[in-house]
DRENNULO-266572 format. One record per residue (C-alpha): x, y, z; residue number from 1; chain. Coordinates in pm, whole numbers. Each point is the difference from the previous one (the first is absolute). Layout:
% DRENNULO-266572
<<X; Y; Z>; NUM; "A">
...
% end
This chain:
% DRENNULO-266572
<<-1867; 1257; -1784>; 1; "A">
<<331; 117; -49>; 2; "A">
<<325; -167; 166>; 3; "A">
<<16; 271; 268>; 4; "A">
<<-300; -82; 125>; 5; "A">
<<31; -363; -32>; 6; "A">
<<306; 3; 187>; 7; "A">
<<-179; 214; 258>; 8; "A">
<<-284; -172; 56>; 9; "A">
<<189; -341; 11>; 10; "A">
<<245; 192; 263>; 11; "A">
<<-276; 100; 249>; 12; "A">
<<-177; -318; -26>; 13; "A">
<<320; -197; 99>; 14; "A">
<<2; 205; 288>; 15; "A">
<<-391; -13; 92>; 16; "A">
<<109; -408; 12>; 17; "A">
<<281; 13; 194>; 18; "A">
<<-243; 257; 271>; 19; "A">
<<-232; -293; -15>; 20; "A">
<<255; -243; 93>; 21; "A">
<<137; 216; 288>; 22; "A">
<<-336; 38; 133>; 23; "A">
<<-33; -368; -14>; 24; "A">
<<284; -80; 199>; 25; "A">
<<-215; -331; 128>; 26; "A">
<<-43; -151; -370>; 27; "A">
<<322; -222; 18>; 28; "A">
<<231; -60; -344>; 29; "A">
<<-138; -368; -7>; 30; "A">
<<-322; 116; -44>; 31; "A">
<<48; 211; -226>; 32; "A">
<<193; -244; -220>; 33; "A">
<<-333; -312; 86>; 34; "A">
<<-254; 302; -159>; 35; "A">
<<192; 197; -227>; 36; "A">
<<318; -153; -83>; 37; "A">
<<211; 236; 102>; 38; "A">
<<133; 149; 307>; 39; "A">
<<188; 308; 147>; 40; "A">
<<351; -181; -120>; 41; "A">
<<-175; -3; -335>; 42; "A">
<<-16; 357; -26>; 43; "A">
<<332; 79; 176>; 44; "A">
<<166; -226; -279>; 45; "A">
<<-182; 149; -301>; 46; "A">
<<65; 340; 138>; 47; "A">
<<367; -120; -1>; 48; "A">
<<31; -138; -364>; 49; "A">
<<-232; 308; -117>; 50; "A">
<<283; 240; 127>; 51; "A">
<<281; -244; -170>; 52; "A">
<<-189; 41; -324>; 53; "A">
<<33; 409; 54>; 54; "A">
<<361; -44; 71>; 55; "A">
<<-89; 19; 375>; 56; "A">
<<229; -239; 226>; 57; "A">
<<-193; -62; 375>; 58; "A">
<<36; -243; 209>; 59; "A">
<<-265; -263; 141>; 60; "A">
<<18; 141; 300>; 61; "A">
<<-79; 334; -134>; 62; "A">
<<-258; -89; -217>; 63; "A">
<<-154; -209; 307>; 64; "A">
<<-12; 325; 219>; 65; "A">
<<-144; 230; -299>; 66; "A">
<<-326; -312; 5>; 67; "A">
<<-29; -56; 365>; 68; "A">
<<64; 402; 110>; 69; "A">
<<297; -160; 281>; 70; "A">
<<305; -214; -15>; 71; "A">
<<-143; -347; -54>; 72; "A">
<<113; -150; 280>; 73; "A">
<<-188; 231; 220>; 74; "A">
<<-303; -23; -190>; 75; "A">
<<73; -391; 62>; 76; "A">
<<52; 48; 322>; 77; "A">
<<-336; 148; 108>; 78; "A">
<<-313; -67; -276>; 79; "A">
<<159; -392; -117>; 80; "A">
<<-187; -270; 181>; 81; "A">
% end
Protein backbone atom coordinates (compact mmCIF):
# COMPACT_ATOMS: atom_id res chain seq x y z
CA UNK A 1 0.00 0.00 0.00
CA UNK A 2 1.39 3.14 -0.91
CA UNK A 3 1.41 6.37 1.48
CA UNK A 4 -1.54 7.90 -0.39
CA UNK A 5 -3.59 5.37 0.41
CA UNK A 6 -2.41 4.85 3.83
CA UNK A 7 -3.02 8.31 4.62
CA UNK A 8 -6.47 7.88 3.06
CA UNK A 9 -7.63 5.10 4.56
CA UNK A 10 -6.33 6.24 8.06
CA UNK A 11 -8.24 9.73 7.17
CA UNK A 12 -11.71 8.16 6.58
CA UNK A 13 -11.44 5.84 9.38
CA UNK A 14 -10.77 8.74 11.86
CA UNK A 15 -13.81 10.08 10.66
CA UNK A 16 -16.03 6.73 10.61
CA UNK A 17 -14.88 7.00 14.67
CA UNK A 18 -15.66 10.26 15.36
CA UNK A 19 -19.54 9.37 13.36
CA UNK A 20 -19.62 6.61 15.89
CA UNK A 21 -19.03 8.81 18.73
CA UNK A 22 -21.62 11.42 17.57
CA UNK A 23 -24.12 8.81 17.20
CA UNK A 24 -23.32 7.76 20.66
CA UNK A 25 -23.94 10.88 22.25
CA UNK A 26 -25.18 8.68 25.53
CA UNK A 27 -21.66 6.79 25.95
CA UNK A 28 -20.19 9.41 28.47
CA UNK A 29 -16.11 10.33 28.38
CA UNK A 30 -15.76 8.33 31.74
CA UNK A 31 -16.76 5.42 30.17
CA UNK A 32 -14.98 5.53 27.60
CA UNK A 33 -11.78 6.16 29.56
CA UNK A 34 -13.10 2.75 32.44
CA UNK A 35 -13.20 0.46 28.85
CA UNK A 36 -10.87 1.88 26.56
CA UNK A 37 -8.65 4.27 28.14
CA UNK A 38 -9.31 7.00 26.37
CA UNK A 39 -11.94 9.51 25.90
CA UNK A 40 -13.24 12.31 23.53
CA UNK A 41 -10.51 14.84 25.31
CA UNK A 42 -8.09 12.12 24.27
CA UNK A 43 -8.66 12.57 20.76
CA UNK A 44 -9.24 16.37 20.82
CA UNK A 45 -5.62 16.58 22.42
CA UNK A 46 -3.86 14.20 20.01
CA UNK A 47 -5.60 15.90 17.18
CA UNK A 48 -4.02 19.07 18.71
CA UNK A 49 -0.31 17.92 19.11
CA UNK A 50 -0.73 15.98 15.60
CA UNK A 51 -1.37 19.46 13.93
CA UNK A 52 1.71 21.05 16.11
CA UNK A 53 3.89 18.34 14.67
CA UNK A 54 2.64 19.59 10.92
CA UNK A 55 3.39 23.08 11.91
CA UNK A 56 -0.37 23.51 12.62
CA UNK A 57 -1.10 25.91 15.76
CA UNK A 58 -5.07 25.21 17.14
CA UNK A 59 -6.33 25.76 20.06
CA UNK A 60 -8.01 23.25 22.67
CA UNK A 61 -10.97 24.66 22.14
CA UNK A 62 -10.74 24.13 18.50
CA UNK A 63 -9.51 20.87 18.51
CA UNK A 64 -12.41 20.04 21.17
CA UNK A 65 -15.12 21.25 18.62
CA UNK A 66 -13.42 19.39 15.47
CA UNK A 67 -13.98 15.78 18.13
CA UNK A 68 -17.28 16.59 19.61
CA UNK A 69 -18.90 18.30 16.10
CA UNK A 70 -20.04 21.66 18.70
CA UNK A 71 -18.36 24.04 21.02
CA UNK A 72 -17.65 21.87 24.06
CA UNK A 73 -19.47 23.54 26.35
CA UNK A 74 -22.63 22.94 24.53
CA UNK A 75 -21.95 19.48 23.93
CA UNK A 76 -21.43 19.61 27.92
CA UNK A 77 -24.27 21.22 28.36
CA UNK A 78 -26.76 18.74 26.88
CA UNK A 79 -25.24 14.82 26.46
CA UNK A 80 -22.78 15.17 30.08
CA UNK A 81 -24.52 13.51 32.95
Amino acid sequence: MNEKNKNEIQSATFERLLKHLDERKDVQNIDLMNLANFCRNCLSRWYREEAEKKGITISDQEARERIYGMPYSEWKKKYQK
